[in-house]
C-alpha positions in Angstrom: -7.8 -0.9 142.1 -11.0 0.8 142.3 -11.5 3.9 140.2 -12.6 7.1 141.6 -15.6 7.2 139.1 -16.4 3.8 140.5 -15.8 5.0 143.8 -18.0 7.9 143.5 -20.8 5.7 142.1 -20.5 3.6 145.0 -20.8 6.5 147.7 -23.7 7.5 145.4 -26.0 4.4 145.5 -25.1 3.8 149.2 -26.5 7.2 150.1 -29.6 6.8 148.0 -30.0 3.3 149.8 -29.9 5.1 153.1 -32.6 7.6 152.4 -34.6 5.1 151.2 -34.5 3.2 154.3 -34.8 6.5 156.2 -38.4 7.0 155.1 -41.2 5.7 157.0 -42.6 2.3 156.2 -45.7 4.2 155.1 -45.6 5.8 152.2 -48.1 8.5 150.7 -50.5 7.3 147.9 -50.4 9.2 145.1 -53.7 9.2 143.0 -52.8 11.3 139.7 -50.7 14.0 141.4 -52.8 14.1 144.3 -51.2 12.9 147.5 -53.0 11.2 150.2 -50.7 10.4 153.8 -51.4 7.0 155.1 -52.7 8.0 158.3 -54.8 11.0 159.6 -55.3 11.9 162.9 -59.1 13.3 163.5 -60.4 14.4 167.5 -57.3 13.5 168.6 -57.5 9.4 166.7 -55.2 8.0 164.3 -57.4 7.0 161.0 -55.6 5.0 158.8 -56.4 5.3 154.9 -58.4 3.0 153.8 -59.0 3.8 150.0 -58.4 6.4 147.5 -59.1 7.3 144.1 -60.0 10.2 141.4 -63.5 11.1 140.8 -64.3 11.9 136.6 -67.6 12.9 135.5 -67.7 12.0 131.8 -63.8 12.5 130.9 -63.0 15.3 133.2 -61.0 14.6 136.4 -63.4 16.6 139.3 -61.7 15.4 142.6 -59.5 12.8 144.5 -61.3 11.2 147.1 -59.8 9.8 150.1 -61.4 7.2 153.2 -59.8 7.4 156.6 -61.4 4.9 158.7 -59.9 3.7 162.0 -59.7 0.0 161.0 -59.6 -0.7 157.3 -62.9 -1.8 155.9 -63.9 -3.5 152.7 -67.1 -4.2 153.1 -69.7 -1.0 153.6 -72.2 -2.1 155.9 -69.2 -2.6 158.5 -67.8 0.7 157.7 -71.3 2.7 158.8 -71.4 0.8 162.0 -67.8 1.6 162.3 -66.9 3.3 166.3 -65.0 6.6 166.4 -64.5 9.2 164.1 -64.1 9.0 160.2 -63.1 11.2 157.4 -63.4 11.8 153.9 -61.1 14.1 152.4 -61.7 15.5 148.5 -59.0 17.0 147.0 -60.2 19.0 144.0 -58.8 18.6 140.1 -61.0 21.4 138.8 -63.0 24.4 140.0 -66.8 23.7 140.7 -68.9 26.6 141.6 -71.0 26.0 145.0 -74.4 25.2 143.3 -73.0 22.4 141.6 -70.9 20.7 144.1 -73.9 21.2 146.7 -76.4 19.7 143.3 -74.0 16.7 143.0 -74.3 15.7 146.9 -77.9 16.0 146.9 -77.9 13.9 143.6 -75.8 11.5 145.4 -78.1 12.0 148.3 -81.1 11.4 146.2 -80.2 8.3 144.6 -78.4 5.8 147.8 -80.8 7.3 150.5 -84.7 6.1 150.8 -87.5 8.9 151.3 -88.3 8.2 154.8 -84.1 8.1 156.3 -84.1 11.3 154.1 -87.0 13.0 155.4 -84.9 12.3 159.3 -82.1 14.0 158.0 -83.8 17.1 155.9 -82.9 19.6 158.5 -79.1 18.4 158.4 -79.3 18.3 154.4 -80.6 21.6 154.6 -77.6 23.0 156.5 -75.0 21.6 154.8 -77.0 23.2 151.9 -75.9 26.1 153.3 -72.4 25.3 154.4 -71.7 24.8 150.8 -73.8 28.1 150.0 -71.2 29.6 152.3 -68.4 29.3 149.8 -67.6 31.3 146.5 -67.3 27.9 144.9 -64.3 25.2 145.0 -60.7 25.7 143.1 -57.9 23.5 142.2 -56.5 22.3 144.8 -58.3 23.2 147.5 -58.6 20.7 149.8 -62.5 19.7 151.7 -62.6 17.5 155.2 -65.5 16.2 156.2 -65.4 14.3 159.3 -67.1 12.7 161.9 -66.4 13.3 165.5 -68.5 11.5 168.0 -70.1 13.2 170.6 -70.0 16.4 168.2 -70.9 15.6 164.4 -70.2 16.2 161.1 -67.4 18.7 160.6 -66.6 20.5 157.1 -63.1 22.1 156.7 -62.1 23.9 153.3 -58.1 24.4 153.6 -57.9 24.4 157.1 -60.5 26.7 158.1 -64.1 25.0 159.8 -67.1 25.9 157.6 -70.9 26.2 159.0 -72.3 24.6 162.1 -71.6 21.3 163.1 -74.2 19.0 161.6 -75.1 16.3 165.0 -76.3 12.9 163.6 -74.4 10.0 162.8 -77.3 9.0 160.4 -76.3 12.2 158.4 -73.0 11.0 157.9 -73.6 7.7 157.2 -75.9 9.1 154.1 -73.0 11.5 153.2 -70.6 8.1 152.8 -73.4 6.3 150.6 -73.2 9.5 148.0 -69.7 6.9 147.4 -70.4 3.6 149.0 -74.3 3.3 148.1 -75.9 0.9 145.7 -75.6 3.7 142.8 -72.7 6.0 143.7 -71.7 8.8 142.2 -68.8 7.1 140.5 -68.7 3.1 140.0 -64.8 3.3 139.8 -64.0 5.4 142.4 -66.3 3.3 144.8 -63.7 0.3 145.3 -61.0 2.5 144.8 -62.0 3.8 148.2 -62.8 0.4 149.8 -59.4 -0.5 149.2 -60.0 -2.8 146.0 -58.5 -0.7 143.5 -56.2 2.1 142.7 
């Protein structure tokens, strides 16, 4: 005869079972707390994430990255030639004031983009200068989108809320993804983390 402790057990597990197989086949990944859904949808798309990962500078934790691409992509040259929109979404692990997040992407900027595509695109860096000179500087936990959305451009949103003008050129956002993807990028661990080769 079954006991009613053992009974209870029993009831127990099969109800955790069933939530398990309630949830979507798709779960979140979770990069050091930091929670990234599998899928976005950006101008009305379904991106599916391709890679994620945390960004340190020395031993401090600064942000978790996340790529949303609408095919996953290892390799880099096929993910700039990539149709449709794209997004990178940075989750932040520590507060940055506005001069040195908008110092690190022009660092980044500086080191994966040749002088002459640079000197094309100074009129776009120069406004996202700005965009980031918009903001009293980036908390915990605030959360930055910056997308592109053909036949419109590069879009920045900080929590929800659009910052600055629209930024047109697809060559812009293509130098924004080498700050991560280039030859030197900003960090060489979080680099395949976001091409899907690590976590």
């Amino acid at each position: 005869m079954v006991s009613r402790r053992t009974g209870l057990k029993a009831v127990a597990a099969g109800f955790i079972i069933a939530l398990a197989l309630g949830r979507p086949a798709s779960a979140a990944v979770d990069i050091d707390g930091y929670r990234f859904d599998d899928s976005a949808k950006v101008a009305g798309k379904d991106l599916k994430l391709n890679g994620a990962g945390m960004r340190t500078k020395l031993v401090f934790k600064v942000y978790a990255a996340g790529l949303y691409l609408p095919e996953k992509k290892n390799n880099v040259p096929d993910i700039l030639k990539q149709d449709g929109p794209r997004r990178v979404t940075l989750q932040m692990a520590r507060d940055v004031s506005s001069e040195d997040f908008g110092k690190a992407f022009t660092d980044g900027l500086n080191d994966n983009v040749d002088k002459a595509d640079k000197a094309k695109i100074a009129s776009q860096i120069s406004k996202l200068g700005a965009i980031f000179a918009s903001v009293d500087g980036l908390k915990k936990g605030d959360v930055l989108h910056i997308d592109w959305i053909p036949g419109t451009g590069t879009v920045c949103e900080l929590n929800g809320k659009k910052l600055g003008d629209t930024i047109p050129d697809l060559a812009f956002y293509n130098a924004l993804l080498r700050i991560w993807l280039g030859d030197k990028p900003v960090d060489r661990s979080l680099k395949p983390a976001l091409l899907g080769d690590a976590r």
